[in-house]
C-alpha positions, 0 to 999 in steps of 0.5 A: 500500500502507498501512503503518500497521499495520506502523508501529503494530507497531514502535511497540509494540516500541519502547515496549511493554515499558519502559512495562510495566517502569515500571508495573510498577516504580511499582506495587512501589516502595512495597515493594521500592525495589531491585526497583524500581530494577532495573526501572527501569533495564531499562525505560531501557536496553530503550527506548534500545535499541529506540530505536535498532534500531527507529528505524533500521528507520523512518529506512530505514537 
């Protein structure tokens, strides 16, 4: 069986939303550098997390 696609997916979940949180956030630093910084810190803690659930799931844990 190839699991490529499914590891393909977990990495999407993984780092899908924060890289979309940072676009997002570099895209409204010029106007509003609170919004910015709020986006900023969700994508953080958005990539730490998954980080953390969805590499458990790989490592087999």
């Amino acid at each position: 069986m190839d699991f490529t696609g499914l590891f393909i997916i977990i990495l999407l979940i993984m780092f899908g939303p924060s890289v979309i949180l940072a676009i997002i956030g570099f895209s409204l630093l010029s106007k509003n550098k609170k919004t910015a910084k709020v986006l900023f810190i969700i994508a953080a803690v958005y990539l730490i997390i998954s980080l953390g659930i969805c590499g458990a799931l790989i490592a087999g844990f």
